[in-house]
N, C-alpha and C positions, 0 to 999 in steps of 0.2 A: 254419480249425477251431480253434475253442479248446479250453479245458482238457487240456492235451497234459500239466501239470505245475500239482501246485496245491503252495503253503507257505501258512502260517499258524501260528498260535499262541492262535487262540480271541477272539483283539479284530480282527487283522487275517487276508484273505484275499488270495492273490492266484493268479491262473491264467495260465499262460502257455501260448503256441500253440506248433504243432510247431518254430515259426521264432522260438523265443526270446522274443517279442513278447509284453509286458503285456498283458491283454485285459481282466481284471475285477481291481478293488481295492476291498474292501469294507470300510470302517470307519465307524463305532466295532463295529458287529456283525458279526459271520458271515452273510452275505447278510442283509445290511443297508446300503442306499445302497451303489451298486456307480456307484463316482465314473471310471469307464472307459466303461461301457457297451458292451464289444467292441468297442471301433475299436484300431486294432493301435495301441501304443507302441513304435517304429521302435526296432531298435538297426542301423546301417549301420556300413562300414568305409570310408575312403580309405586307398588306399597307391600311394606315388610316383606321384599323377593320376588315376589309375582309384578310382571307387566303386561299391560295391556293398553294397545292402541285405540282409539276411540273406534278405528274403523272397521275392530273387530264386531262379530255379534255377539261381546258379551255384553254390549251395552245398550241400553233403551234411550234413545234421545228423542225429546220434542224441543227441535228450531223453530222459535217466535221472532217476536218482536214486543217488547212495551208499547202499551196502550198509546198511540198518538206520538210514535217516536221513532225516531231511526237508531234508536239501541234496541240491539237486541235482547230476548231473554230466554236461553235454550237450556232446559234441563238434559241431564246426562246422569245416567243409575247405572252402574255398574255392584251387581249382587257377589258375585264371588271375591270385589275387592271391599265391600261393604261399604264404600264410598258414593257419595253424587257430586254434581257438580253444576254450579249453577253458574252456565258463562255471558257476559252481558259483553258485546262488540260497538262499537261506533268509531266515526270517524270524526273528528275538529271539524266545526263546522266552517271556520277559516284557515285556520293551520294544517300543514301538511304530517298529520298524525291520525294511524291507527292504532286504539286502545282497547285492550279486551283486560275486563274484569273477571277471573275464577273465584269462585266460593266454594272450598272443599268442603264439604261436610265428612263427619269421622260415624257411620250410623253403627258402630258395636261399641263392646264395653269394656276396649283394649284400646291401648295406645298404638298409633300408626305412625310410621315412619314411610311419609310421602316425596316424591319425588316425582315434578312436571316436567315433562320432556318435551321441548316445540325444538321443530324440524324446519327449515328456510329453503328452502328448493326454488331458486329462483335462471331466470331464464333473460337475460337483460339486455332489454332492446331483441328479444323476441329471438334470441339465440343461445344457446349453452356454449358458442365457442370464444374464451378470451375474457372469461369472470374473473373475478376474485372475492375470495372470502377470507375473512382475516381477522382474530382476538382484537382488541385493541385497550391494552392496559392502564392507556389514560383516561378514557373513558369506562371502561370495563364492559363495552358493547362488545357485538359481533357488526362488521360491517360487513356487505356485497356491495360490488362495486365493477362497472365498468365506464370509461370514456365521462359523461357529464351528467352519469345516473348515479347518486348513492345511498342506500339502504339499509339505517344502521335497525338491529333488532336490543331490545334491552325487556327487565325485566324486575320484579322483585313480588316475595312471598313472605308478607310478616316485616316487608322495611330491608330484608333481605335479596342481595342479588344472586346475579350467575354467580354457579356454582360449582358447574364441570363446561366444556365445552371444547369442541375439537369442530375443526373441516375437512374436508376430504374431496377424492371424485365421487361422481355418481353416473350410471348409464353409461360407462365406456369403459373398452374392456371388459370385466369380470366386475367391475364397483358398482352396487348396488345404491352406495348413498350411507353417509353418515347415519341414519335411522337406524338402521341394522344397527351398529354399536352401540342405539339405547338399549336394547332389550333385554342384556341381563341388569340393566340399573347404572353401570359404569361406562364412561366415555374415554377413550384412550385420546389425552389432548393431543390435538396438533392443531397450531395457533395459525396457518394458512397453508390457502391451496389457491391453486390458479389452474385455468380451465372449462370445463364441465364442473360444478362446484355445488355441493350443498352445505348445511353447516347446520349443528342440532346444539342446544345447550339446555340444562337445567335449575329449575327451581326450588329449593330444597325445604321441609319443616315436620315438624314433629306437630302432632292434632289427638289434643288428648281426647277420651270418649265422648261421641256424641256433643263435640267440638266442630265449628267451623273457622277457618281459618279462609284468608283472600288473598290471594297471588294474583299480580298485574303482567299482563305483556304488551308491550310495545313496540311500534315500528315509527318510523320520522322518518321522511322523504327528502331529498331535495337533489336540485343539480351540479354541488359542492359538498366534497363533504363536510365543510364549515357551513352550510345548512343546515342538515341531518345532525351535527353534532348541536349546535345552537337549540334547536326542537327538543332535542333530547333533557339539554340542561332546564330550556323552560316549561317542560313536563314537573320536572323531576320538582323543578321548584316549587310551582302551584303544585302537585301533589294528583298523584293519579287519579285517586278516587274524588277529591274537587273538580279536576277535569272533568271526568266523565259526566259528573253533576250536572254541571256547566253545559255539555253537551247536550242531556236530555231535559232539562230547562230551555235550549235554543229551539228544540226539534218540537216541543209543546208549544209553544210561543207564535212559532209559524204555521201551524196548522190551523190556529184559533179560529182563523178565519173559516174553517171548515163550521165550526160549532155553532154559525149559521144557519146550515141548511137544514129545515120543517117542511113537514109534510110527515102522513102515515109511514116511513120508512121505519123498518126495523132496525136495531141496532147491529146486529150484523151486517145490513147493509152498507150503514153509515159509516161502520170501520172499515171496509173494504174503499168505502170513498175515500177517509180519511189515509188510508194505507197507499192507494191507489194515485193520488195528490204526493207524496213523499218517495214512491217511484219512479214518477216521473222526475223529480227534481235528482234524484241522483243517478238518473240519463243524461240529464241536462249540465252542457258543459259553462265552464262562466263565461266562456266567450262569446253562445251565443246559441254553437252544434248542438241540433238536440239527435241523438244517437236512435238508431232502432231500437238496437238489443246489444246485448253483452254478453255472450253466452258461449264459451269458448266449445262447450260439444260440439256447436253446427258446424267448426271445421272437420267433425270427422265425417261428413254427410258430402260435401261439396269442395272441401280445400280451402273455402272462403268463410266471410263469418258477417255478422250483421252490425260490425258496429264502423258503421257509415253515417250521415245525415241526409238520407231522400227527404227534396224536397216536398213531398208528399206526405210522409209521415209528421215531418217539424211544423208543415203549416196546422194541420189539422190538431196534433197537439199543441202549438200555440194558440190557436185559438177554444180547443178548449180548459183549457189552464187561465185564459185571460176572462174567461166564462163564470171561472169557479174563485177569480180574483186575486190570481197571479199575474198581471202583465207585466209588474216589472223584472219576473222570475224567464220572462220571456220574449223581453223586446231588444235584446240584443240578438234573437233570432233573425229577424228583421234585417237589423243593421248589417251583418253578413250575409244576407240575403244579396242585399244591396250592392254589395259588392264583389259576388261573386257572380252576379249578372254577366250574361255577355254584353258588346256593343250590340250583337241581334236583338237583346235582350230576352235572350230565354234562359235556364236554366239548366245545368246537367242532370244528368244521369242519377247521381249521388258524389259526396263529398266527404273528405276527411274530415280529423275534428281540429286539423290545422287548416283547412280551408281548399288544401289540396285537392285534385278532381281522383274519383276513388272508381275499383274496378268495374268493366259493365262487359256486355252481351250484347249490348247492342250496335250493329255493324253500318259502317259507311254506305255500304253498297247493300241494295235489295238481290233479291234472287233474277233477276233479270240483269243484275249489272249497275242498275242506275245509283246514281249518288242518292242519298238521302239525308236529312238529318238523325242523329242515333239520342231522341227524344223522347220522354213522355210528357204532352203538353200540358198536362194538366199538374203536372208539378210545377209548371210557374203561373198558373193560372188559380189554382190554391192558394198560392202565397198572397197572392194581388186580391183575392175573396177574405183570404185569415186576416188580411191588414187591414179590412174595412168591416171585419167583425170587432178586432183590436178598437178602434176607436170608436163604433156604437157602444160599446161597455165602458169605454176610459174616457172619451170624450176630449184624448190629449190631443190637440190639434197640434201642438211644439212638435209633438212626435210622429206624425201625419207630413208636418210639412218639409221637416228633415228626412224624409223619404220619399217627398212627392217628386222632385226631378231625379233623381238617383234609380228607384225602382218601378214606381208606381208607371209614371209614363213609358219609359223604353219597356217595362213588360206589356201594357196594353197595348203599345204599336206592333211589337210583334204579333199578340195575339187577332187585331186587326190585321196586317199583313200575313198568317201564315193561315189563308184562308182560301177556302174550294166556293168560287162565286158558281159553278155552276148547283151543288150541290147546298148551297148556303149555310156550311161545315167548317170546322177547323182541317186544313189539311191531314194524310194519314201521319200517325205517329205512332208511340207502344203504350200499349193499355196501361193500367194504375197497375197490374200484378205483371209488367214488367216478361210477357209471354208472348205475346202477337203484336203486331202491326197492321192496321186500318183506320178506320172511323168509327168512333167507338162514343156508346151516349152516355157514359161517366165523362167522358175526356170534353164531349160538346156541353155535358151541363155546367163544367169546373170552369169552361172558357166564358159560358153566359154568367156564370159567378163572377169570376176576375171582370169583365167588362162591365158588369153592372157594380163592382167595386171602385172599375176606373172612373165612370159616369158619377158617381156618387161623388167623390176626392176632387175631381174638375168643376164641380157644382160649387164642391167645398173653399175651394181656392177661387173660385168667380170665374173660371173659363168657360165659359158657354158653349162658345164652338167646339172645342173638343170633348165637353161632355155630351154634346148631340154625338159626333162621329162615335164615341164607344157606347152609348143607346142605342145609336139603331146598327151595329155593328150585333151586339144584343138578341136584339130583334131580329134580326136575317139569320140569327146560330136558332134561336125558340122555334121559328118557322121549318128549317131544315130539321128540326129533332121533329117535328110533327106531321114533315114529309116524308123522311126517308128514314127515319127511326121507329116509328111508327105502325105494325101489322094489322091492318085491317083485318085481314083474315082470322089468324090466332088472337085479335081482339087485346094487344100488350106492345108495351113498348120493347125491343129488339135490343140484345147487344151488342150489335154492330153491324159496319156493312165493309168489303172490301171491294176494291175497284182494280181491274188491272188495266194494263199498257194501255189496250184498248179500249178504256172507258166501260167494260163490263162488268155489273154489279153483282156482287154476291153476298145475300143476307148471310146474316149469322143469329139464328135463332135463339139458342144457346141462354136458356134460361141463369142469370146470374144477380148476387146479390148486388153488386156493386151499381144496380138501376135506381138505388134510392137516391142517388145522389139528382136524380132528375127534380125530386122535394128538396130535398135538403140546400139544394145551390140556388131554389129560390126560380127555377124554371116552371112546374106548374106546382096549383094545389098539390096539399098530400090526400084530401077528398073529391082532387078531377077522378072522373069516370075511367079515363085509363090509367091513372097513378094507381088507383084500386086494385084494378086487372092485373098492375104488373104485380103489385107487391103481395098481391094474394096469390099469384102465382109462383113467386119467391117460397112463401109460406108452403103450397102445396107441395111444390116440386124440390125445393132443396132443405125440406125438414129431415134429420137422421131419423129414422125409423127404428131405431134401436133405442133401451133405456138410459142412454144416453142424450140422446136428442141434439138440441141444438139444430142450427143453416148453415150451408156450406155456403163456400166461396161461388161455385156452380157446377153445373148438369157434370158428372162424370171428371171432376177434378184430380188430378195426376198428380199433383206436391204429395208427398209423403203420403200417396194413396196407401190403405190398409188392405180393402178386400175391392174385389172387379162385381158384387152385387152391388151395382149403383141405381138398382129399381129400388132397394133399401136403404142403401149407405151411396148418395148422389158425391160426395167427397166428406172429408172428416171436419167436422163440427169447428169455425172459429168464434173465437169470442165476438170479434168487430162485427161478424158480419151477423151475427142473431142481436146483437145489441141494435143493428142498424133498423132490423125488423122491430124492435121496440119503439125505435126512433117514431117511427111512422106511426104508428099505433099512438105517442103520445102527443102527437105533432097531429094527426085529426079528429083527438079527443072534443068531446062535447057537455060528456057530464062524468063526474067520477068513477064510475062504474067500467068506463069506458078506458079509466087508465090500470084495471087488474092486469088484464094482459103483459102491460111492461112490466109491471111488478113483479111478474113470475117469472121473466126473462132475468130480472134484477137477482132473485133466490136463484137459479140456476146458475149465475155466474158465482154466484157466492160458494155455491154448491163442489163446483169445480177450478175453486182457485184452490193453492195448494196451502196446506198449514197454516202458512207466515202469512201468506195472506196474497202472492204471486200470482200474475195471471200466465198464464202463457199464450204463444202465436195461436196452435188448434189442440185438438184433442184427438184421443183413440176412441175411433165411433164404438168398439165395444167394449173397452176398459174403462174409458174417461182420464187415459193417464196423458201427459202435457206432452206435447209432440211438439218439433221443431224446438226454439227456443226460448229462455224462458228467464225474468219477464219481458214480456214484447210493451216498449213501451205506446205503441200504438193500442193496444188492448188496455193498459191503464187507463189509456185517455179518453177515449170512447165510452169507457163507464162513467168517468167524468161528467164525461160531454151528456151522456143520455140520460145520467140522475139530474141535471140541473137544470135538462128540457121538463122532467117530471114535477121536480119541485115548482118550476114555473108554473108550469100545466093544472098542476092541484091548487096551485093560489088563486091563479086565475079563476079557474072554475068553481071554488069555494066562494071568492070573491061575488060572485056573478048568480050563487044560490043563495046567496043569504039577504 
């Protein structure tokens, strides 16, 4: 299982598994070429003849993290070798360097004679055909290398470097992988291979009783290997363990701003926010991409994988990061935003983290033949919302206006123009989970958001006229959500309606979470008389009925459904969407008492993050184990988002008793 531990610093990514092991490294982007591919990078130990790989079970590991930092702190107990190990990982917060600190400990009353084995299994530029791996005796690295990727590995234990070291094949033919040759302790050198390629070397030292001794290893990036090597040298100069220093002094430093937020929250809580703030940022590419997820398993589920930028996920994560007073960790969102507009001025589908347009499902032609656009409108209609929540919290208007002819306008025209006057809707498009096509009242609230974003920004800049036409543009989408989104009968707002060729309408009753967004985008109260209705219907109908608990996405959900009892289990538990049910709950608070409910949603997430502190996409409605991918940086942020609606919410309401 990967992603147990992810570091980064916005050029580089890396995730590691419960057992230590490198699984995905992704450079020059944030889920971009992920030069691992999930095959484990071995760390193993010999001591006095016996070996053993971490990923056996002879070992007890707990993967953390230090308090307020993106270094890690993961103990590792190995009984039959009487050693532990205490490994601390991080990555440069500007330099292209991954560092991992070991602490061997020696717990008997004999002298050992240790020996760290790290394994390099790499896959470059997303393929194993055409590597190289190769000693390199002026530096005394191992480097991998292909084309304008190169990956030098180095090390030392006590001031001490490599010690043994060979390369080989791995996975073709009959070759297992250099690893195999750690395991009686000795490596049969051979200084390169080319191919399919991995490459294992050694840290070597004696650890008298009940001695601990610190072994470093190293990686340096670059797209030259006069980078990688430079990196190397200005490690080695400043000094690993000052590095590393240096690193979690950076990672304290930025969070500080977290150590703001008051209010009754536990401190469990608070670390999960603070944790939660520093996984987003190492989604977050410096260019601007802010990624879903990174999680190389989901390609064994579908062939594809999550680390894309929907513009659905980046808005709602930049704005709530610019909430929790990050915007400038987040306004280069924006600026690529900006420019990855069409002349329609809509947005795709999802995008690379080079800006490129990234795979979709969604097809030119409808089932009838007719062209359509292959959209989801409310991913540019988010953006145009998230950029006018950006500047209520910043008040940068420099940065307002350097966006106001570029995005802001051609995204409002389109949203005025891509529009059903009889219906007074946004025309059909694909729902926010990317499943169906209709008219859908997440996608009509996200358009009254952005429009009432654009009216705001035309205010802002003195155009009158055109902030009338995206008011009452507004207004005609409010009125159509309370015509024809709207069930008299069932007494709740609908999640959608479909129309065909013929102009005939068909509801979609289909109880789903995704109708908060009818509050939250600022179309009615969260205490109208049918905001209640729906969200208490939300509550009713798509709570797991199992000790598990949690809301689903909606009625009878198919994504990695578990069991077909959907009278009990309606789909599997996501974090977003019972957070969003907190949303509301604190959003039409009135007196304190009235904000418990989130708070117990808040321990529940807490409940079911994993270890380190990870959220994932959903859960197993009878296990509670992380399904799909993990961490979802949209589940970060939404805890974000919904502790800082609470913190608000208790000020205020404190404020107003006293």
């Amino acid at each position: 299982m990967a992603g147990e531990l992810v570091v980064g610093n916005g050029n580089i990514l890396i995730n590691l598994d419960p057992h230590l092991q490198i699984r995905d490294i992704y450079f020059p982007y944030v889920g971009y070429q992920n030069h691992v591919q999930g095959y484990p990078n071995r760390l193993g130990v010999w001591v006095n003849g016996s070996f053993s790989w971490l990923s056996s079970n002879e070992w007890e590991i707990d993967a953390r993290y230090h308090k307020d930092s993106l270094i890690t702190f993961s103990k590792a107990k190995n009984a039959n070798l009487g050693i532990s190990l205490l490994v601390e990982d991080g990555v440069h917060q500007r330099e292209n360097i991954f560092l991992r600190k070991i602490s061997v400990t020696n717990h008997s009353d004999e002298k050992k004679d240790v020996r760290l084995f790290f394994h390099q299994d790499l896959s470059i530029y997303e393929t194993e055909i055409g590597d190289t791996a190769f000693y390199d005796p002026e530096t005394d690295t191992i480097i991998h290398y292909k084309k304008n990727r190169y990956f030098l590995f180095n090390g030392e234990f006590e001031h001490t470097g490599i010690q043994q070291y060979t390369t080989g094949i791995k996975r073709f033919q009959l070759a297992e992988g250099t690893w195999r040759d750690a395991e009686d302790g000795l490596l049969h050198t051979n200084p390169i291979a080319q191919g399919s390629v991995d490459s294992t070397f050694s840290l070597e030292q004696s650890i008298g009783p009940h001695e601990t001794k610190i072994a470093y290893y190293w990686l340096t990036l670059g797209k030259k290997r006069e980078e990688a090597v430079s990196l190397n040298y200005y490690l080695k100069e400043i000094g690993p363990s000052l590095t590393l220093d240096k690193i979690t002094v950076y990672w304290r430093k930025w969070i500080q701003k977290a150590n703001s937020i008051k209010a009754d929250l536990s401190e469990d809580i608070i670390d999960l926010y603070k944790r939660s703030l520093l996984i987003v940022r190492t989604q977050t590419n410096q260019n601007g991409f802010i990624m879903a997820a990174n999680d190389s398993r989901i390609q064994h589920y579908n062939r594809d994988h999550y680390s894309y930028m929907w513009p659905r996920d980046g808005a709602l994560v930049a704005a709530a990061m610019t909430k929790a007073g990050y915007h400038r960790m987040v306004e280069n969102f924006y600026r690529r935003c900006a420019e990855l507009i069409t002349e329609d001025g809509y947005l795709h589908h999802k995008y690379n983290p080079d800006g490129s347009i990234g795979s979709s499902w969604h097809p030119l032609v409808g089932k009838d033949g007719e062209v359509q656009l292959p959209i989801q409108e409310d991913e540019t209609a988010l953006v145009l919302w998230a950029l006018w929540q950006d500047y209520t919290h910043t008040e940068d208007i420099e940065f307002a206006q350097s966006l106001y002819r570029s995005f802001v306008r051609p995204a409002a025209r389109f949203l005025l123009d891509y529009f059903d006057d009889h219906f007074e809707l946004p025309k059909p498009s694909y729902d926010l989970w990317e499943e169906r096509r209709g008219i859908f009242a997440f996608t009509a609230s996200s358009v009254y958001g952005g429009l009432i974003a654009a009216y705001s920004f035309a205010e802002l800049f003195g155009e009158q006229e055109r902030a009338l036409k995206y008011k009452q543009g507004a207004e005609r989408i409010k009125q159509g959500i309370s015509t024809h989104l709207y069930d008299s009968e069932i007494g709740r707002f609908i999640r959608g309606i479909y129309v065909d060729s013929s102009g005939n309408v068909t509801k979609d009753l289909t109880i789903e979470s995704s109708l908060y967004g009818l509050f939250a985008f600022g179309v009615f109260k969260p205490d109208d008389e049918r905001m209640i209705a729906t969200m208490n219907a939300i509550e009713n109908e798509l709570s797991i009925q199992t000790e598990i608990g949690g809301i689903a996405r909606y009625y009878n959900d198919y994504y990695f459904q578990q069991t077909h009892h959907i009278e009990i289990v309606p789909g599997n538990p996501w974090i977003i969407c019972t957070l969003w049910l907190a949303k509301w709950k604190i959003a039409k608070a009135k007196k304190l008492s009235d904000l418990k409910e989130a708070l117990a949603v808040f321990h529940w997430v807490v409940k079911h993050a994993s270890p380190s502190g990870l959220l994932p996409e959903q859960l197993h409605p009878m296990t509670g184990e992380p399904l799909s991918v993990s961490p979802l940086t949209w589940s970060h942020a939404t805890f974000v988002d919904v502790i800082v609606d609470y913190v608000t919410a208790f000020e205020r309401i404190s404020q107003n008793t006293t």
